[in-house]
C-alpha positions in Angstrom: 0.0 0.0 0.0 3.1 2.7 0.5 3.9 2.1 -3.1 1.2 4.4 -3.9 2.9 6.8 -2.0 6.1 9.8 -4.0 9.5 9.2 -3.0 9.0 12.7 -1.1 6.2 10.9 1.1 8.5 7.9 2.4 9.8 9.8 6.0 6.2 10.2 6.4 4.9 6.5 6.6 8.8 5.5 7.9 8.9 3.3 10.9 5.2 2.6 10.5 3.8 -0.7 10.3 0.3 -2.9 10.4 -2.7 -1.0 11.4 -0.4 2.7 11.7 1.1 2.1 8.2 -2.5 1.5 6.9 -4.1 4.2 9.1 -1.2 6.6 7.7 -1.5 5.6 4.0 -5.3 6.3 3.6 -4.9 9.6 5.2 -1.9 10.9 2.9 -4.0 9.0 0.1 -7.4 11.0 1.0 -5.9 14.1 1.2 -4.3 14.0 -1.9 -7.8 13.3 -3.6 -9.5 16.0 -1.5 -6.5 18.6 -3.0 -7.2 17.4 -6.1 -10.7 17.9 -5.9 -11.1 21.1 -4.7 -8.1 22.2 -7.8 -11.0 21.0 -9.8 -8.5 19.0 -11.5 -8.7 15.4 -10.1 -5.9 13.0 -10.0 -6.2 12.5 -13.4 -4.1 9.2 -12.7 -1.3 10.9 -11.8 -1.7 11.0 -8.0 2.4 11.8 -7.9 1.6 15.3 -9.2 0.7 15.7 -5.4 3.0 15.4 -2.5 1.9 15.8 1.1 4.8 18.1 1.7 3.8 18.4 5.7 2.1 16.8 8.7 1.2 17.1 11.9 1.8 13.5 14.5 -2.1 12.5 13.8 -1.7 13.0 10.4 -5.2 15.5 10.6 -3.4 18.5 9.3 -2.2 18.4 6.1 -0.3 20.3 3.2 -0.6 19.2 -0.3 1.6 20.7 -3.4 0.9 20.4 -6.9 2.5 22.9 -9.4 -0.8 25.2 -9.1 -0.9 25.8 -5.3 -0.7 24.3 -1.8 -3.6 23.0 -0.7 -4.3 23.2 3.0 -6.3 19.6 4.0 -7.8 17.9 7.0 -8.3 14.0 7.1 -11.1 12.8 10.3 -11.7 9.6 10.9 -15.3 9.4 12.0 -15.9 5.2 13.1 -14.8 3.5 10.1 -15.2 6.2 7.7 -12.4 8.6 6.7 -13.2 12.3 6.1 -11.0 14.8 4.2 -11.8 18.3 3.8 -9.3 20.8 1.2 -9.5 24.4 1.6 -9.6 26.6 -1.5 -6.3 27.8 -2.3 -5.2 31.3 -1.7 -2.2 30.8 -4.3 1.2 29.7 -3.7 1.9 29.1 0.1 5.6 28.0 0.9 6.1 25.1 3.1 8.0 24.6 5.9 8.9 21.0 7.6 
């Protein structure tokens, strides 16, 4: 399942395993598609057009680049569903780690 994952994304799934690596995987994976969506773009099958740049530890707080903006997300789980909410981008934010 990390396969699906850019190089770029690796230190944040690293040392993960089982349930976590799962658990961290659909998150990055969810916000991704919620980025994409709200670009009102899609993944257009190229999912590694976005990178989760940054992260908080629970993995709710996300930043997502693609080479139109940064896209500000946040992944709930809610029971067994997974919710991810993108913000509409204010232009080109610049990351920090």
């Amino acid at each position: 399942m990390a396969e699906a994952l850019a190089p770029q994304e690796a230190s944040l799934v690293r040392g993960l395993h089982g349930d976590a690596l799962n658990e961290r995987v659909l998150r990055l994976w969810c916000a991704k598609e919620a980025a994409a969506k709200c670009l009102g773009i899609g993944l257009q099958g190229k999912p590694s057009a976005f990178v989760v740049a940054s992260t908080d530890a629970a993995c709710e707080n996300l930043l997502v680049q693609h080479e139109c903006s940064t896209i500000q997300t946040q992944v709930f789980r809610q029971d067994d569903t997974i919710i991810a909410v993108a913000r509409q981008p204010v232009g080109r934010l610049e990351v920090h780690e």
